[in-house]
C-alpha positions in Angstrom: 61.8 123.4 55.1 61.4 120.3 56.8 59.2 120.2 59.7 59.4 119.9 63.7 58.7 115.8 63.9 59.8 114.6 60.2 62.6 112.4 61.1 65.6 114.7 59.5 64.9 117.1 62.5 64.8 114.5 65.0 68.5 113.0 63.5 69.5 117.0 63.9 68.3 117.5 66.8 70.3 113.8 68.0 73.2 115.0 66.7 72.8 118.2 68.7 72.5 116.1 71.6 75.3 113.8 71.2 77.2 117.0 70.4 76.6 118.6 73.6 77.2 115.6 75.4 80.3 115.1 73.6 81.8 119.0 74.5 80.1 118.2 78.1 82.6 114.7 78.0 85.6 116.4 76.8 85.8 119.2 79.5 85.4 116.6 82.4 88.2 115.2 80.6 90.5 118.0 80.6 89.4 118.9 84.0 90.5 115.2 85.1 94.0 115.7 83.1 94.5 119.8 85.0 93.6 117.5 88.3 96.2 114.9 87.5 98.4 117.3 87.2 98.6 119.1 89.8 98.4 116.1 91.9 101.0 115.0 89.8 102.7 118.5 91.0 102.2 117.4 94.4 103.9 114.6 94.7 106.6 115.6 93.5 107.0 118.6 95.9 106.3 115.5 98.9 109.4 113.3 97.4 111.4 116.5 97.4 112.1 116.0 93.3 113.9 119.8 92.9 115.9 118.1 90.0 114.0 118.5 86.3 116.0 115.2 84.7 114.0 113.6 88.1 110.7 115.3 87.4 110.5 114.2 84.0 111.9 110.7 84.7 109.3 110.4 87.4 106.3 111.6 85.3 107.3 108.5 82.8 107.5 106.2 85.7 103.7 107.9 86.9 102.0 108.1 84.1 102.9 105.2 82.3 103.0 102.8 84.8 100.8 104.4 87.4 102.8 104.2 90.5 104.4 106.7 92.4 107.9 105.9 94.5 110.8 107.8 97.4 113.6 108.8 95.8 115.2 105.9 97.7 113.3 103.4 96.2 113.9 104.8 92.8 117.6 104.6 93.1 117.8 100.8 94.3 115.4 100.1 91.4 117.5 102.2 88.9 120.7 100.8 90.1 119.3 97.5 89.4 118.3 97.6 86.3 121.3 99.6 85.2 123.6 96.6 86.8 122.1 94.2 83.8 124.9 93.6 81.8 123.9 95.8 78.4 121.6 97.9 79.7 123.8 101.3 79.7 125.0 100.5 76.5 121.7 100.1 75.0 120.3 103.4 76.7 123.6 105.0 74.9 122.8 103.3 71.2 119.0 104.1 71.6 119.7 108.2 72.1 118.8 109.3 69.2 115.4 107.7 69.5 114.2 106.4 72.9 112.2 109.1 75.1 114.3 111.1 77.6 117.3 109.2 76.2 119.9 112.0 77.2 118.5 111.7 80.5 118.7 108.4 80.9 122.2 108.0 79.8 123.4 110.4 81.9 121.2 108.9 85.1 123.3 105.7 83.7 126.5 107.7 84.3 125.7 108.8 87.7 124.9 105.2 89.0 128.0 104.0 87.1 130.3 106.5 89.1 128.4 105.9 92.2 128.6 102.1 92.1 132.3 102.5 92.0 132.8 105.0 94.4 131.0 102.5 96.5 133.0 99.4 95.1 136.0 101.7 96.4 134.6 102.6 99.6 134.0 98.9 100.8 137.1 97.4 99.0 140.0 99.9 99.3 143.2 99.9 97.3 146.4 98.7 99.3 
Protein backbone atom coordinates (compact mmCIF):
# COMPACT_ATOMS: atom_id res chain seq x y z
CA UNK A 1 0.00 0.00 0.00
CA UNK A 2 1.36 3.18 -0.84
CA UNK A 3 1.65 5.64 1.88
CA UNK A 4 0.10 9.07 3.10
CA UNK A 5 2.91 11.55 1.35
CA UNK A 6 4.38 9.26 -1.54
CA UNK A 7 3.40 11.20 -4.54
CA UNK A 8 0.70 8.56 -5.96
CA UNK A 9 -1.55 9.69 -2.97
CA UNK A 10 -0.99 13.17 -3.40
CA UNK A 11 -2.01 12.72 -7.49
CA UNK A 12 -5.21 10.79 -5.87
CA UNK A 13 -5.93 12.89 -3.51
CA UNK A 14 -5.59 15.97 -6.60
CA UNK A 15 -7.80 14.19 -8.58
CA UNK A 16 -10.26 13.95 -5.70
CA UNK A 17 -10.10 17.59 -5.53
CA UNK A 18 -10.45 18.53 -9.01
CA UNK A 19 -13.33 16.06 -8.91
CA UNK A 20 -15.14 17.77 -6.30
CA UNK A 21 -14.55 20.93 -7.76
CA UNK A 22 -15.67 19.74 -10.97
CA UNK A 23 -19.29 18.17 -9.55
CA UNK A 24 -19.25 21.64 -7.40
CA UNK A 25 -18.82 23.55 -11.18
CA UNK A 26 -21.38 21.54 -12.89
CA UNK A 27 -24.37 22.11 -10.40
CA UNK A 28 -23.67 26.01 -10.46
CA UNK A 29 -23.99 25.30 -13.99
CA UNK A 30 -27.33 23.72 -14.12
CA UNK A 31 -28.51 25.91 -11.40
CA UNK A 32 -27.51 28.98 -13.93
CA UNK A 33 -29.33 27.03 -16.96
CA UNK A 34 -32.93 26.19 -14.29
CA UNK A 35 -32.36 30.24 -13.65
CA UNK A 36 -32.29 31.08 -17.28
CA UNK A 37 -35.10 29.40 -17.70
CA UNK A 38 -37.41 30.53 -15.85
CA UNK A 39 -36.36 34.01 -16.53
CA UNK A 40 -36.57 32.80 -19.84
CA UNK A 41 -40.38 31.75 -18.67
CA UNK A 42 -40.85 35.21 -17.62
CA UNK A 43 -40.45 37.06 -20.31
CA UNK A 44 -42.38 35.47 -22.20
CA UNK A 45 -45.45 35.69 -19.84
CA UNK A 46 -44.41 39.94 -19.87
CA UNK A 47 -44.59 39.93 -23.99
CA UNK A 48 -47.90 38.11 -23.65
CA UNK A 49 -46.32 35.00 -25.99
CA UNK A 50 -49.54 32.47 -25.35
CA UNK A 51 -48.76 31.05 -28.94
CA UNK A 52 -46.08 27.83 -28.80
CA UNK A 53 -44.87 28.45 -32.68
CA UNK A 54 -43.91 32.12 -30.80
CA UNK A 55 -42.44 30.61 -27.71
CA UNK A 56 -40.14 28.44 -29.51
CA UNK A 57 -39.35 31.08 -32.18
CA UNK A 58 -38.55 33.46 -29.39
CA UNK A 59 -36.32 31.01 -27.38
CA UNK A 60 -34.11 30.80 -30.77
CA UNK A 61 -34.12 34.50 -31.14
CA UNK A 62 -33.02 34.49 -26.91
CA UNK A 63 -30.78 32.18 -26.70
CA UNK A 64 -28.96 32.30 -29.69
CA UNK A 65 -28.62 35.76 -30.14
CA UNK A 66 -29.14 36.99 -26.63
CA UNK A 67 -31.76 39.55 -26.99
CA UNK A 68 -35.13 39.69 -25.98
CA UNK A 69 -37.93 41.83 -28.27
CA UNK A 70 -42.21 43.08 -28.11
CA UNK A 71 -44.11 41.22 -30.16
CA UNK A 72 -44.33 44.41 -32.25
CA UNK A 73 -40.85 44.68 -32.89
CA UNK A 74 -40.65 41.04 -33.87
CA UNK A 75 -43.23 41.35 -36.55
CA UNK A 76 -41.57 44.54 -38.39
CA UNK A 77 -38.33 42.60 -38.08
CA UNK A 78 -39.91 39.32 -39.43
CA UNK A 79 -41.82 41.09 -42.07
CA UNK A 80 -38.63 42.40 -43.25
CA UNK A 81 -36.58 39.81 -43.65
CA UNK A 82 -39.45 37.79 -45.14
CA UNK A 83 -39.88 40.73 -47.84
CA UNK A 84 -36.11 39.69 -49.29
CA UNK A 85 -36.89 38.38 -52.45
CA UNK A 86 -36.07 34.32 -51.82
CA UNK A 87 -36.28 34.22 -48.47
CA UNK A 88 -39.82 32.28 -48.16
CA UNK A 89 -38.80 30.11 -50.74
CA UNK A 90 -35.73 29.09 -49.10
CA UNK A 91 -37.40 28.63 -45.50
CA UNK A 92 -39.79 26.17 -47.77
CA UNK A 93 -36.71 24.14 -49.60
CA UNK A 94 -34.73 24.02 -46.17
CA UNK A 95 -37.83 22.12 -44.21
CA UNK A 96 -36.64 19.08 -44.04
CA UNK A 97 -33.48 20.33 -42.35
CA UNK A 98 -33.44 23.86 -40.89
CA UNK A 99 -34.49 24.09 -37.08
CA UNK A 100 -38.28 24.98 -36.50
CA UNK A 101 -38.57 24.86 -40.34
CA UNK A 102 -42.42 24.08 -40.29
CA UNK A 103 -42.66 26.97 -38.09
CA UNK A 104 -41.03 29.20 -39.96
CA UNK A 105 -42.72 28.46 -43.10
CA UNK A 106 -45.92 28.81 -41.85
CA UNK A 107 -44.81 32.35 -39.87
CA UNK A 108 -43.79 32.99 -43.72
CA UNK A 109 -47.38 32.28 -44.72
CA UNK A 110 -48.96 34.51 -42.20
CA UNK A 111 -46.76 37.60 -43.13
CA UNK A 112 -47.41 36.64 -46.76
CA UNK A 113 -51.33 36.89 -46.26
CA UNK A 114 -50.96 39.73 -44.01
CA UNK A 115 -48.83 41.85 -46.42
CA UNK A 116 -51.55 41.51 -48.84
CA UNK A 117 -54.45 42.04 -46.91
CA UNK A 118 -52.61 45.21 -46.17
CA UNK A 119 -51.49 45.86 -49.96
CA UNK A 120 -55.49 45.59 -50.36
CA UNK A 121 -56.43 47.71 -47.57
CA UNK A 122 -54.33 50.81 -48.71
CA UNK A 123 -54.79 50.14 -52.49
CA UNK A 124 -58.43 48.93 -53.12
CA UNK A 125 -59.73 47.24 -56.29
CA UNK A 126 -62.05 49.55 -58.40
Amino acid sequence: MAKKDSPIMKKVKSLRDIRARIDTINKAAQNKQEEFELTLMDIEDDLGCNDDTLKALGRIVTRYFGITITPEIFEAEVKRILAIKGVPEYIESMKPSLPYAKELAALAEVMKEISVKQANDTYPAN
